[in-house]
PyMOL Python script that loads the backbone (N, CA, C, O; Angstrom):
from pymol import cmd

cmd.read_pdbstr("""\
ATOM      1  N   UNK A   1     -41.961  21.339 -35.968  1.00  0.00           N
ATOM      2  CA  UNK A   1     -43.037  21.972 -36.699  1.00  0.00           C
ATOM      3  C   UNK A   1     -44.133  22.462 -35.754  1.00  0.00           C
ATOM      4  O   UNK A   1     -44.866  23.448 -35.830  1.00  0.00           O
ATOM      5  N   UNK A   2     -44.056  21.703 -35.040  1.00  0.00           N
ATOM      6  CA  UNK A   2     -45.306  21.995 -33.827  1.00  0.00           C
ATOM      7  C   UNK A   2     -44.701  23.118 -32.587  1.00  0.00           C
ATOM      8  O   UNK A   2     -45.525  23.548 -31.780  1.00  0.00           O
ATOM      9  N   UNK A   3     -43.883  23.368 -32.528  1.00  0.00           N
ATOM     10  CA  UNK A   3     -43.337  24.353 -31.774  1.00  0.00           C
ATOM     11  C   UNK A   3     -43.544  25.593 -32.804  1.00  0.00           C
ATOM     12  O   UNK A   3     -44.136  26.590 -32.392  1.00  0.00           O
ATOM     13  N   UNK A   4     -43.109  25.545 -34.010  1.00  0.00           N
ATOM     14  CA  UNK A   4     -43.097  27.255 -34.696  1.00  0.00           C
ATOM     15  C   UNK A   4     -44.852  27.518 -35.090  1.00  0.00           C
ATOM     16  O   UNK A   4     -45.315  28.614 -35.406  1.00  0.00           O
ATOM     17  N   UNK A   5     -45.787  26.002 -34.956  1.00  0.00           N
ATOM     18  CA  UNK A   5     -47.400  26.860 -35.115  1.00  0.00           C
ATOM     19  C   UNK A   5     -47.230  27.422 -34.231  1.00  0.00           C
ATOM     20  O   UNK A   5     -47.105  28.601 -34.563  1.00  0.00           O
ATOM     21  N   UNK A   6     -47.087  27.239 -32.646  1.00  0.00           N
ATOM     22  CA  UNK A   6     -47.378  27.378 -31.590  1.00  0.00           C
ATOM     23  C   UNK A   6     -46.598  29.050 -31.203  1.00  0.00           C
ATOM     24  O   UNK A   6     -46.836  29.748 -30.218  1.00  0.00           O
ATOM     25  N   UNK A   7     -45.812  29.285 -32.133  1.00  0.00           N
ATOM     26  CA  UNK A   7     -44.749  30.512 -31.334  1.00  0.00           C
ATOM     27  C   UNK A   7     -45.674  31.778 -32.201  1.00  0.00           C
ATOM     28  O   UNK A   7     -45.991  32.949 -31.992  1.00  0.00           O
ATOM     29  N   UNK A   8     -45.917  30.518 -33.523  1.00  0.00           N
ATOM     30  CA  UNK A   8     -46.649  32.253 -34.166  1.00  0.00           C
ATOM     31  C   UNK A   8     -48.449  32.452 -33.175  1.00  0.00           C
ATOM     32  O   UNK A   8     -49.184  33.357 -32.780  1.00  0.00           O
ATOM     33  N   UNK A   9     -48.405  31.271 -33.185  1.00  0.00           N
ATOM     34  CA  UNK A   9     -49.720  31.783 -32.876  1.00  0.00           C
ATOM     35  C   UNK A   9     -49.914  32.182 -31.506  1.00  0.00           C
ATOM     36  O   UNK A   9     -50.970  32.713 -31.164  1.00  0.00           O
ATOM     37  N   UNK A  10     -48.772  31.921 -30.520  1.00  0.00           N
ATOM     38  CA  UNK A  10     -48.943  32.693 -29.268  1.00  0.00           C
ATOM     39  C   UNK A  10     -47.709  34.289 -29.425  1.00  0.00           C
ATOM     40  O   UNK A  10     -47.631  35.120 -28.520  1.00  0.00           O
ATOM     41  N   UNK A  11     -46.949  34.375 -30.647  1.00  0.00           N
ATOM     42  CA  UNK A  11     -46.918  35.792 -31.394  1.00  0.00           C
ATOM     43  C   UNK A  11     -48.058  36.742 -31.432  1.00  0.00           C
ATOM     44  O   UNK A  11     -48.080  37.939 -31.147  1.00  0.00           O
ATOM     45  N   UNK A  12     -48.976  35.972 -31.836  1.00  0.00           N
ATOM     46  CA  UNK A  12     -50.268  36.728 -32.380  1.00  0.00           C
ATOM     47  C   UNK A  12     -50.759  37.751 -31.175  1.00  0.00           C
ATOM     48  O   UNK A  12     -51.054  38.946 -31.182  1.00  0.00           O
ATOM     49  N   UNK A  13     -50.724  36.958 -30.358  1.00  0.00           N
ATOM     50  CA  UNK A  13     -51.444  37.310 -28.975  1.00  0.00           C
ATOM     51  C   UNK A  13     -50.701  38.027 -27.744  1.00  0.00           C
ATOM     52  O   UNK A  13     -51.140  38.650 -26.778  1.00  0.00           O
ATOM     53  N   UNK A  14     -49.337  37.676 -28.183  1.00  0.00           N
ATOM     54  CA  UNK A  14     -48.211  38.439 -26.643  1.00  0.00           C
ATOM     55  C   UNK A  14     -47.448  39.323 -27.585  1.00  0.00           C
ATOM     56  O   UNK A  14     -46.925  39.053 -28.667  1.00  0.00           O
ATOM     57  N   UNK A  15     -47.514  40.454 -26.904  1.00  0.00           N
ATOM     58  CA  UNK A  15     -46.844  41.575 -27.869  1.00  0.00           C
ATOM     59  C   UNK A  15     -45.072  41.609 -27.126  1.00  0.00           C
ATOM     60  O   UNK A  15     -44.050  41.861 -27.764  1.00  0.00           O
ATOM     61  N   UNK A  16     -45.151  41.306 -25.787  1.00  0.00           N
ATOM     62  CA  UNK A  16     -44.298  41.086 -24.848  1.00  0.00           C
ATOM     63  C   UNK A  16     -43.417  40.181 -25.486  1.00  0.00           C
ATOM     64  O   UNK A  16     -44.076  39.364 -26.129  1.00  0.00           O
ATOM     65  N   UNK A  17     -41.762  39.920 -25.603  1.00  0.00           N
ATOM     66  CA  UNK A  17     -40.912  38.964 -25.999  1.00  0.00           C
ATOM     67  C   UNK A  17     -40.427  38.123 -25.013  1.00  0.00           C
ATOM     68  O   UNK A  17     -40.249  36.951 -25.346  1.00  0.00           O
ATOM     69  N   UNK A  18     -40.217  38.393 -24.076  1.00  0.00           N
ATOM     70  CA  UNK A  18     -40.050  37.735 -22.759  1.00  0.00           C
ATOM     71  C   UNK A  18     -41.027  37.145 -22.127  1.00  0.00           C
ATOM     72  O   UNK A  18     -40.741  36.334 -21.246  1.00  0.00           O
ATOM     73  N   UNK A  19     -42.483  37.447 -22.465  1.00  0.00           N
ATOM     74  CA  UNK A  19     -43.677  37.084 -22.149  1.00  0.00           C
ATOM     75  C   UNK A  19     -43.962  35.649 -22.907  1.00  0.00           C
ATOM     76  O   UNK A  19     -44.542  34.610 -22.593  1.00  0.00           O
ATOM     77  N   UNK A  20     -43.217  36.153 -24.127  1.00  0.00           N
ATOM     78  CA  UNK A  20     -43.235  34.819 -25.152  1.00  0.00           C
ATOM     79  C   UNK A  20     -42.869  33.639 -24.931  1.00  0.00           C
ATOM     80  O   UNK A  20     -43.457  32.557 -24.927  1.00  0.00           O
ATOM     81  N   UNK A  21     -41.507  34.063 -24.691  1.00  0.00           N
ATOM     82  CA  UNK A  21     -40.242  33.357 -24.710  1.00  0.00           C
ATOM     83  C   UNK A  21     -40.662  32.244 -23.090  1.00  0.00           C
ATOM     84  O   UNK A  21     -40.297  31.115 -22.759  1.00  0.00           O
ATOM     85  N   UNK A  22     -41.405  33.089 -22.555  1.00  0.00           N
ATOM     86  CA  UNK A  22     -41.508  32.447 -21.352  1.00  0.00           C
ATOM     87  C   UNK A  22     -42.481  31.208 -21.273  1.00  0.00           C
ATOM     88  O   UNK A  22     -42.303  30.094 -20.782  1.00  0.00           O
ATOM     89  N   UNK A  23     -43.832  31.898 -22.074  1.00  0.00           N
ATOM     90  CA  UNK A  23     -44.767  30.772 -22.474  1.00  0.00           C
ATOM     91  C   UNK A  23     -44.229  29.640 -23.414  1.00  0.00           C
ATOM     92  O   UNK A  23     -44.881  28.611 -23.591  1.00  0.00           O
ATOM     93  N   UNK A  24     -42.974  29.872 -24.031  1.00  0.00           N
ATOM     94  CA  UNK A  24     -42.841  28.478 -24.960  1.00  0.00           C
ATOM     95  C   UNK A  24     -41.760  27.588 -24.423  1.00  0.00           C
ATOM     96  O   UNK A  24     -41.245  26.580 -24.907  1.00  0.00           O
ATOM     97  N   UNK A  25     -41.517  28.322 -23.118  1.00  0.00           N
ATOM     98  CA  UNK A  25     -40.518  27.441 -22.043  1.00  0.00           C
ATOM     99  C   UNK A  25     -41.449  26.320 -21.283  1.00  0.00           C
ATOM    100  O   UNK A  25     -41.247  25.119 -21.102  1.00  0.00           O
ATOM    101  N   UNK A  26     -42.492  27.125 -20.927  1.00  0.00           N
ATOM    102  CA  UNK A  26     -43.355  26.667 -19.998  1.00  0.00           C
ATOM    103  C   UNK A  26     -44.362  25.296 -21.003  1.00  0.00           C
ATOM    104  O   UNK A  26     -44.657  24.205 -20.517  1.00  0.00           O
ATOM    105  N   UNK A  27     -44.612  25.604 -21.986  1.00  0.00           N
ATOM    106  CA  UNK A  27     -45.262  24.367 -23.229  1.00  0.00           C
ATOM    107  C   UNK A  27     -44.154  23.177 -23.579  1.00  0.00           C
ATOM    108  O   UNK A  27     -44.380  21.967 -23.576  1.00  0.00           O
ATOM    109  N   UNK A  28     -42.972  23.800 -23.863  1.00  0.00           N
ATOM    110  CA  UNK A  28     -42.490  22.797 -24.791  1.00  0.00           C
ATOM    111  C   UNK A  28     -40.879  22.866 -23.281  1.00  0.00           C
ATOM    112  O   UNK A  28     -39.815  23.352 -23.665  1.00  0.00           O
ATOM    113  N   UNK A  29     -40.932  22.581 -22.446  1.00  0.00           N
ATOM    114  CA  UNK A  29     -40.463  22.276 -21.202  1.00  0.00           C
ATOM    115  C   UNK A  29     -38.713  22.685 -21.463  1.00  0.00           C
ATOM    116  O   UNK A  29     -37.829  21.928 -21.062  1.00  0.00           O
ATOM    117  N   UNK A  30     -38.518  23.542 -21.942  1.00  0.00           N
ATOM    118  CA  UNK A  30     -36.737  24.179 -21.956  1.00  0.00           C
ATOM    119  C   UNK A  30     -36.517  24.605 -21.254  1.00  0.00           C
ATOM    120  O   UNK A  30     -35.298  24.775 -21.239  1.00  0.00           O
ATOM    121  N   UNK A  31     -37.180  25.161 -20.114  1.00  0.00           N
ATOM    122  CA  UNK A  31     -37.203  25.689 -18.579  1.00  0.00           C
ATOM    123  C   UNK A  31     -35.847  25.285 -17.843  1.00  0.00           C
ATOM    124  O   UNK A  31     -35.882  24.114 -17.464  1.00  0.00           O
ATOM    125  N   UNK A  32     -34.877  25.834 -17.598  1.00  0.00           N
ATOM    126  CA  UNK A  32     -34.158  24.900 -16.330  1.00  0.00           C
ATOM    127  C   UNK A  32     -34.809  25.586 -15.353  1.00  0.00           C
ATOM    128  O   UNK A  32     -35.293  26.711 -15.231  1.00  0.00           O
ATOM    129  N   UNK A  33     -34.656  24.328 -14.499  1.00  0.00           N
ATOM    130  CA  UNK A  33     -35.008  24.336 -13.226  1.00  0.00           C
ATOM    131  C   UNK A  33     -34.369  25.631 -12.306  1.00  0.00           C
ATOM    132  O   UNK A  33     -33.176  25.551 -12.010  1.00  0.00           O
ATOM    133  N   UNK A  34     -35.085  26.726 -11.888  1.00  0.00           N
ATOM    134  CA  UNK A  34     -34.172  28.120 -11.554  1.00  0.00           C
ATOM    135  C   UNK A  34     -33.689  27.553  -9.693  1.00  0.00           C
ATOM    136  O   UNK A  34     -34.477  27.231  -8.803  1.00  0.00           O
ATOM    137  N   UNK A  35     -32.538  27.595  -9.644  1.00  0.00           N
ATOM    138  CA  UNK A  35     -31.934  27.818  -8.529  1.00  0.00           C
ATOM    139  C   UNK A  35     -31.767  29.037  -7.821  1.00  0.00           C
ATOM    140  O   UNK A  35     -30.896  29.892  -7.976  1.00  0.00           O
ATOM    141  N   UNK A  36     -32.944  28.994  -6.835  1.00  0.00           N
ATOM    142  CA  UNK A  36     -33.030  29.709  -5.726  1.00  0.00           C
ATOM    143  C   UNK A  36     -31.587  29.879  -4.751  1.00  0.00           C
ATOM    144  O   UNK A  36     -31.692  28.833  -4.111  1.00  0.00           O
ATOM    145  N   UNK A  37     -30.420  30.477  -4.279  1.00  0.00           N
ATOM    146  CA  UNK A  37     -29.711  30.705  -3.808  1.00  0.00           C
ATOM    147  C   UNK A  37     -30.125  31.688  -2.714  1.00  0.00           C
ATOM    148  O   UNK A  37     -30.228  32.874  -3.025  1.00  0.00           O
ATOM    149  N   UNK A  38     -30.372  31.295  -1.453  1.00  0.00           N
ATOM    150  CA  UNK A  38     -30.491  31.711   0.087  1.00  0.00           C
ATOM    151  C   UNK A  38     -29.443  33.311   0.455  1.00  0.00           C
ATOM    152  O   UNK A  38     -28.218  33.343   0.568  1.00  0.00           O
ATOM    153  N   UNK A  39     -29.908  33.878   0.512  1.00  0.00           N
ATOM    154  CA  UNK A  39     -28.930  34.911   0.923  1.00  0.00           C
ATOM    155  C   UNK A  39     -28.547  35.048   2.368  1.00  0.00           C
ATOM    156  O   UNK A  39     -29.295  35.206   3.332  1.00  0.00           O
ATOM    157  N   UNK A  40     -27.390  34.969   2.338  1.00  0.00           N
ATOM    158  CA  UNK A  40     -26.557  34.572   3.464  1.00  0.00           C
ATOM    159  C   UNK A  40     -26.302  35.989   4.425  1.00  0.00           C
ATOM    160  O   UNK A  40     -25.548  36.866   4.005  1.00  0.00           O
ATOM    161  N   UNK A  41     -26.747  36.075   5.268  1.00  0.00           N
ATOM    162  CA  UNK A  41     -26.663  37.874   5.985  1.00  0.00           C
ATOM    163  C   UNK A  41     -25.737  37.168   7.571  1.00  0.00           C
ATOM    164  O   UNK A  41     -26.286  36.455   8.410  1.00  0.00           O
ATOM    165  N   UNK A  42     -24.218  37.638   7.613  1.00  0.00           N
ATOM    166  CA  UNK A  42     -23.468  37.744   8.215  1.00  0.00           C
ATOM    167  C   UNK A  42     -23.866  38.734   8.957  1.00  0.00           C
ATOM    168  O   UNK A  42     -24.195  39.835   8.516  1.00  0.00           O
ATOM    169  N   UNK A  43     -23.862  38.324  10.411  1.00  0.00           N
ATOM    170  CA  UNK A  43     -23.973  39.309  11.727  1.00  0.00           C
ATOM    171  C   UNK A  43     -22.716  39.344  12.286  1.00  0.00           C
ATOM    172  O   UNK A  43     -21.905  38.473  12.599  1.00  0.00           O
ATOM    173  N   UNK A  44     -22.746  41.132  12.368  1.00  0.00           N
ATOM    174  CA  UNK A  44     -21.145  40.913  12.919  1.00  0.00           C
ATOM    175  C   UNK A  44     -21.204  40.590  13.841  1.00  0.00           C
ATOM    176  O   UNK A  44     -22.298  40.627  14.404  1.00  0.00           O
ATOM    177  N   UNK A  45     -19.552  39.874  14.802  1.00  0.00           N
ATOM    178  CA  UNK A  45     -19.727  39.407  16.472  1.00  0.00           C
ATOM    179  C   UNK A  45     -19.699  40.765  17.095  1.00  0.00           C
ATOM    180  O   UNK A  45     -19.146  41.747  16.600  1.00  0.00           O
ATOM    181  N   UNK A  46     -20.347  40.727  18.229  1.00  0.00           N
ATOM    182  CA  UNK A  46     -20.536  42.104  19.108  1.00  0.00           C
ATOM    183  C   UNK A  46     -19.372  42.237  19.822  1.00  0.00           C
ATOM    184  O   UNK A  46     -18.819  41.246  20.299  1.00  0.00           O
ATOM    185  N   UNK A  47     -18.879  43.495  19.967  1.00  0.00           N
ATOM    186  CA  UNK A  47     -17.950  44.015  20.253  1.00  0.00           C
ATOM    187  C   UNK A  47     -17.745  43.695  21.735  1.00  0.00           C
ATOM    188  O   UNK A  47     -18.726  43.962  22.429  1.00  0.00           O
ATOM    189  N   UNK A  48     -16.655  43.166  22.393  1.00  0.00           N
ATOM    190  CA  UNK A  48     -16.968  43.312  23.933  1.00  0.00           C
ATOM    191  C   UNK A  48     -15.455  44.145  24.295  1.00  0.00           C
ATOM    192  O   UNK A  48     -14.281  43.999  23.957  1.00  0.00           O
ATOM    193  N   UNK A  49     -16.155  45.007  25.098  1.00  0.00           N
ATOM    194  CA  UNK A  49     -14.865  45.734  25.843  1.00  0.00           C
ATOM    195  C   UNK A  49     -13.808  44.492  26.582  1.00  0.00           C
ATOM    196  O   UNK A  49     -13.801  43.315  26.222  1.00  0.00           O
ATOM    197  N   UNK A  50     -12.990  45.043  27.624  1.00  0.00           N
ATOM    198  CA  UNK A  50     -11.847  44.654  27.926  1.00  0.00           C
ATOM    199  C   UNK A  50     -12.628  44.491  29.440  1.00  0.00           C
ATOM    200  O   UNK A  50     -11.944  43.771  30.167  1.00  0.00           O
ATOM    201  N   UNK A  51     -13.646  44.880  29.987  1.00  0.00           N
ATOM    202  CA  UNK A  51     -14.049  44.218  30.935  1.00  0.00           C
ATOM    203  C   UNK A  51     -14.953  43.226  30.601  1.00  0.00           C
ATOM    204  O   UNK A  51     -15.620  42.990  31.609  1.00  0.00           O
ATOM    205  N   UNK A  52     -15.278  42.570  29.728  1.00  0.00           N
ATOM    206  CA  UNK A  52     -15.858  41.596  29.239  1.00  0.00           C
ATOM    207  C   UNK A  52     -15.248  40.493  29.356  1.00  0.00           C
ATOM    208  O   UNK A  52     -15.542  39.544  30.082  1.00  0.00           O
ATOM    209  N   UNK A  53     -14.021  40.656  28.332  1.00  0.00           N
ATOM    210  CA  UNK A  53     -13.031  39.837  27.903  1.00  0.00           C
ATOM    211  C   UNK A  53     -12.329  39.368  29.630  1.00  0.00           C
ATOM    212  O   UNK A  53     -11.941  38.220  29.847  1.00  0.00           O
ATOM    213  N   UNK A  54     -12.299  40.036  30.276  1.00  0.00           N
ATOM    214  CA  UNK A  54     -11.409  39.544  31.487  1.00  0.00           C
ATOM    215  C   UNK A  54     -12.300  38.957  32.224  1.00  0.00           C
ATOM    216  O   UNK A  54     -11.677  38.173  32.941  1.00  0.00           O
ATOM    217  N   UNK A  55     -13.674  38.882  32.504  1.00  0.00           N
ATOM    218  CA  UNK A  55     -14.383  38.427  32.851  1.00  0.00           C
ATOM    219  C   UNK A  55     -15.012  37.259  32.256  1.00  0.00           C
ATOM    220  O   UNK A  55     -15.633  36.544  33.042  1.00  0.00           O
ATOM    221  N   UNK A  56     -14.986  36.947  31.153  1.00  0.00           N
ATOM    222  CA  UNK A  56     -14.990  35.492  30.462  1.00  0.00           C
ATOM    223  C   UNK A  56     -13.899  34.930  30.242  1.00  0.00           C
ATOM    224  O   UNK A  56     -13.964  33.909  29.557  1.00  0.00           O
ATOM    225  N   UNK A  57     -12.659  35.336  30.684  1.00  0.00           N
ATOM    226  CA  UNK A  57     -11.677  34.506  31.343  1.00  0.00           C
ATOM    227  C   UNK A  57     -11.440  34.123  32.892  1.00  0.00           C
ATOM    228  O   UNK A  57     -11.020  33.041  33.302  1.00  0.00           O
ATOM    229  N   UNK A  58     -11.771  35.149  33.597  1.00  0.00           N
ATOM    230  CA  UNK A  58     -12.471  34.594  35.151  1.00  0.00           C
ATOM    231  C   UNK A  58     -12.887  33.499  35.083  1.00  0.00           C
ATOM    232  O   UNK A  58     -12.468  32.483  35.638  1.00  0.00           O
ATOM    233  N   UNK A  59     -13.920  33.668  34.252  1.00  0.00           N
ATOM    234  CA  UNK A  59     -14.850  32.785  34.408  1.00  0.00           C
ATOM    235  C   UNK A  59     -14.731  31.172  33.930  1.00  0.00           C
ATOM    236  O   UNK A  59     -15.065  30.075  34.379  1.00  0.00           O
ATOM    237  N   UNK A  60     -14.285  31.522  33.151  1.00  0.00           N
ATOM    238  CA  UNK A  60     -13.494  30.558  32.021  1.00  0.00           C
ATOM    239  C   UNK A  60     -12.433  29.462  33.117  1.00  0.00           C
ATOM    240  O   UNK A  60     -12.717  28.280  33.307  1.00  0.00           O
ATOM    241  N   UNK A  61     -11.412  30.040  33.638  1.00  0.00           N
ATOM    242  CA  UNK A  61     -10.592  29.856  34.735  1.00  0.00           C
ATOM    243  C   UNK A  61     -11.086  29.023  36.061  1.00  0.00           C
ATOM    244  O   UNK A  61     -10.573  28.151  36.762  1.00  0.00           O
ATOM    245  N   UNK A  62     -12.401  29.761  36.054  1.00  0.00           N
ATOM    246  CA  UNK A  62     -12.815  29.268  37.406  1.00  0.00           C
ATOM    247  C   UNK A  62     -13.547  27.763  37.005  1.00  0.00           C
ATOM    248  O   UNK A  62     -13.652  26.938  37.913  1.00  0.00           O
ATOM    249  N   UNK A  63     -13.949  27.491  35.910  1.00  0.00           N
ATOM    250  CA  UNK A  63     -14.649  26.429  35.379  1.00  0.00           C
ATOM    251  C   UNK A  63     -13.833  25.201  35.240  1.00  0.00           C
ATOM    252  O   UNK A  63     -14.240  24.039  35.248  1.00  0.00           O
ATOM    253  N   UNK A  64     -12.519  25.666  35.100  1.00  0.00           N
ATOM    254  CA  UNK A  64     -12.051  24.122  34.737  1.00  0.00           C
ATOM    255  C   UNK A  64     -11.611  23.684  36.028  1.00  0.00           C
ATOM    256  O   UNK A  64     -11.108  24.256  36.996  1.00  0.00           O
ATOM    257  N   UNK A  65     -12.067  22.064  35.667  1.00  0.00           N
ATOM    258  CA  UNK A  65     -12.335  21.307  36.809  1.00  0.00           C
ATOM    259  C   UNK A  65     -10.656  21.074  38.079  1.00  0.00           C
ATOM    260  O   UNK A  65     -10.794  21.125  39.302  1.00  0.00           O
ATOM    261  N   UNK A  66      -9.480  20.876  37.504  1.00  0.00           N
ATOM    262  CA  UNK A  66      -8.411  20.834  37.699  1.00  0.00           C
ATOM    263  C   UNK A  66      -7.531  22.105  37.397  1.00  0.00           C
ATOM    264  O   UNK A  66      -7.134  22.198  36.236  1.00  0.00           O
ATOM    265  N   UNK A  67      -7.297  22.753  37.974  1.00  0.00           N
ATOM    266  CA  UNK A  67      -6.408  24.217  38.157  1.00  0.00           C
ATOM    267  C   UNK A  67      -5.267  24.106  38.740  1.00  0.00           C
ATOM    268  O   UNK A  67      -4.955  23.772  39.883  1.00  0.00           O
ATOM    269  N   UNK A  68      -4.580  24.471  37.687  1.00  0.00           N
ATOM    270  CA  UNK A  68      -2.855  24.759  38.160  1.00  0.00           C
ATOM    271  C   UNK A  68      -2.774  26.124  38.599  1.00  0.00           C
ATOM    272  O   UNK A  68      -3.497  27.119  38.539  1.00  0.00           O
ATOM    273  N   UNK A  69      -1.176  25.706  39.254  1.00  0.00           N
ATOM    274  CA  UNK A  69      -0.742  26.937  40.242  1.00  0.00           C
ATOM    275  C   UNK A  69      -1.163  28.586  39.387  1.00  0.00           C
ATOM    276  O   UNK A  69      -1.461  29.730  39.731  1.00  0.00           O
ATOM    277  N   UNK A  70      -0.996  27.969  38.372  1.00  0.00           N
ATOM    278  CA  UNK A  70      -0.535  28.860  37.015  1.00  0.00           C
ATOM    279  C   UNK A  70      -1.989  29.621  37.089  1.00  0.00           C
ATOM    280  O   UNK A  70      -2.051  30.850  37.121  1.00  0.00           O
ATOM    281  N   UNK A  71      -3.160  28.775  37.115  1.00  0.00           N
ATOM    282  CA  UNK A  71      -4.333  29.431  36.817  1.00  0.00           C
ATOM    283  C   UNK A  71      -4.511  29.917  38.165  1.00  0.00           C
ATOM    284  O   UNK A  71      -4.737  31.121  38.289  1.00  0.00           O
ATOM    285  N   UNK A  72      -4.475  29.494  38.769  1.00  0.00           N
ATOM    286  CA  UNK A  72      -4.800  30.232  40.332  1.00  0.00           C
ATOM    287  C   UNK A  72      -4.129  31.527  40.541  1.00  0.00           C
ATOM    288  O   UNK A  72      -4.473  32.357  41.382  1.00  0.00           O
ATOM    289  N   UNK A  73      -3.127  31.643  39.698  1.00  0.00           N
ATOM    290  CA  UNK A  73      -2.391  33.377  39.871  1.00  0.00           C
ATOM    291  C   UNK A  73      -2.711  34.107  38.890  1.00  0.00           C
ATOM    292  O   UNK A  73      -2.344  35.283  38.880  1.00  0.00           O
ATOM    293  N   UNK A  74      -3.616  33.469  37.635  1.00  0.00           N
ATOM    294  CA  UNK A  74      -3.798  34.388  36.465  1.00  0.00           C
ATOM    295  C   UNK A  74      -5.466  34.853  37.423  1.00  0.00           C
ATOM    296  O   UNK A  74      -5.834  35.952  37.837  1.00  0.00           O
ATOM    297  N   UNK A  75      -5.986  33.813  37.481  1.00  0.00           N
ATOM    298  CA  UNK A  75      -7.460  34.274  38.468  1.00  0.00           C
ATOM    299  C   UNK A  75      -7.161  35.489  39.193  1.00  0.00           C
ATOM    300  O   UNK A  75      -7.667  36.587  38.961  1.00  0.00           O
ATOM    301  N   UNK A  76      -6.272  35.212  40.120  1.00  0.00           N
ATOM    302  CA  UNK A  76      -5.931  36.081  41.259  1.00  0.00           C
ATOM    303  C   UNK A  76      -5.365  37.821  40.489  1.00  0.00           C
ATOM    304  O   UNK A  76      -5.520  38.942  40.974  1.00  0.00           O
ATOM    305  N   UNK A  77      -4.797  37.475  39.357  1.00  0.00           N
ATOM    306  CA  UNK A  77      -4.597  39.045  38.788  1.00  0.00           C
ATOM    307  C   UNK A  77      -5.151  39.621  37.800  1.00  0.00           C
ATOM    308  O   UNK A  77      -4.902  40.741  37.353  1.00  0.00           O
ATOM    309  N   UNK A  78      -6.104  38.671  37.356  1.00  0.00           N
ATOM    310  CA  UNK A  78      -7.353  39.156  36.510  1.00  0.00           C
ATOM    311  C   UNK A  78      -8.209  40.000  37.345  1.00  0.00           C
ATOM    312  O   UNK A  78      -8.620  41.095  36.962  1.00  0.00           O
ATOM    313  N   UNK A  79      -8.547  39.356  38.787  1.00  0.00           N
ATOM    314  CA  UNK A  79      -9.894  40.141  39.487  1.00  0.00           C
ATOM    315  C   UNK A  79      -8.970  41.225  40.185  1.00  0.00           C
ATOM    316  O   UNK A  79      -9.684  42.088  40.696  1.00  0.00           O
ATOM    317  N   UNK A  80      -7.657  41.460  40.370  1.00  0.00           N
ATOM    318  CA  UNK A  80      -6.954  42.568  41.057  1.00  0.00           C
ATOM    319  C   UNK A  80      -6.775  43.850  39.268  1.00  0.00           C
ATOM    320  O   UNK A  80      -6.827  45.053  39.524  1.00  0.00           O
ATOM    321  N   UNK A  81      -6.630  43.538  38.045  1.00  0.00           N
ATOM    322  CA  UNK A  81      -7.418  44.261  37.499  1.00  0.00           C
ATOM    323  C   UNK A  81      -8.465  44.878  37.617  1.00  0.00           C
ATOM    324  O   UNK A  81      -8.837  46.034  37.817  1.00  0.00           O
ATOM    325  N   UNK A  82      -9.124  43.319  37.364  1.00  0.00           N
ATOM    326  CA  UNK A  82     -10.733  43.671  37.065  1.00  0.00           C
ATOM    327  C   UNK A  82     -11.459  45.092  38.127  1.00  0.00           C
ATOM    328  O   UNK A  82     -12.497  45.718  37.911  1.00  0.00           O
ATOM    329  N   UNK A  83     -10.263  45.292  39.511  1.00  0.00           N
ATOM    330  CA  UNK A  83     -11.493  45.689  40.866  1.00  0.00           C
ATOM    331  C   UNK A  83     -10.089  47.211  40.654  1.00  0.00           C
ATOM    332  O   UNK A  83      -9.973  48.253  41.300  1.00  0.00           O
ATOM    333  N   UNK A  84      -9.566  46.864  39.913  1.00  0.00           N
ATOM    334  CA  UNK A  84      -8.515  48.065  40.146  1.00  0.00           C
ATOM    335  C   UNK A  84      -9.359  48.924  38.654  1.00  0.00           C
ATOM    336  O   UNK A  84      -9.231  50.106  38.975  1.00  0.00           O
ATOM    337  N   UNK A  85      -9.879  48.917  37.695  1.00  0.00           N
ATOM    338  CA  UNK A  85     -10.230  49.186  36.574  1.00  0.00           C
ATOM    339  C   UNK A  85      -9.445  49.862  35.524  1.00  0.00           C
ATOM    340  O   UNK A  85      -9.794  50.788  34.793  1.00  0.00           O
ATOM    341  N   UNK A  86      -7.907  48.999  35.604  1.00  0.00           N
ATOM    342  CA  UNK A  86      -7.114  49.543  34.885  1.00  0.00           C
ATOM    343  C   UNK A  86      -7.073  48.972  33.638  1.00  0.00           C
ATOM    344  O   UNK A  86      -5.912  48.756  33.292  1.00  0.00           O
ATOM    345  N   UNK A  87      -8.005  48.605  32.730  1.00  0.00           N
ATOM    346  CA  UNK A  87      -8.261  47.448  31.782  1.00  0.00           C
ATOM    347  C   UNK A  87      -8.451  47.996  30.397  1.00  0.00           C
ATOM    348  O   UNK A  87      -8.348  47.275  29.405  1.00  0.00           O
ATOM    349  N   UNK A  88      -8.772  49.468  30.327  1.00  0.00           N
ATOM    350  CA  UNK A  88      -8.518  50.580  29.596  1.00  0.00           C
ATOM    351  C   UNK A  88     -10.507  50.140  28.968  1.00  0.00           C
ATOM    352  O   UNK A  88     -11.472  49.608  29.517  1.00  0.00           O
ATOM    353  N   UNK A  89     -10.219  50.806  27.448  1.00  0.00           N
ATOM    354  CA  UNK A  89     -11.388  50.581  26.892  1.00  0.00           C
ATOM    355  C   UNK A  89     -11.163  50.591  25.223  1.00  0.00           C
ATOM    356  O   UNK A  89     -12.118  50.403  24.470  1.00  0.00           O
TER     357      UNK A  89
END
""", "prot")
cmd.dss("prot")
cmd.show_as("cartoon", "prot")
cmd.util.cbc("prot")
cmd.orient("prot")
């Protein structure tokens, strides 16, 4: 009963329906709680050429602490690329 004085008599005064509807959320507490959802903005990864890429495997190569024969000849024909610049684009 006390909600429909209250709707006419803030009727009277808000010509707005949504204006209404909003004030008798906000009095008589039917409100849910609105969930804010963060918008998520994906950066694309930056593009790296093919002298990039061979060079963060150099590098990569040269870092680990224990190196096989194996890495010591991929090193060795990565930088005979790398200095030849046949690596395209």
């Amino acid at each position: 009963m006390d909600k429909l004085i209250v709707h006419i008599f803030l009727w009277l005064f808000i010509d707005d329906r949504n204006k209404l509807k909003r004030a008798m959320d906000i009095l008589f507490g039917n409100e849910e709680p609105k969930v804010v959802i963060p918008e998520v903005i994906v950066k694309p990864k930056p593009v790296n050429n093919k002298r990039d890429e061979i060079m963060d495997a150099i590098k990569y190569l040269k870092s680990k602490t224990t190196k096989t024969k194996q890495d010591r000849e991929k090193i060795q024909m990565l930088e005979v690329i790398l200095k030849s610049g046949r690596f395209g684009n």
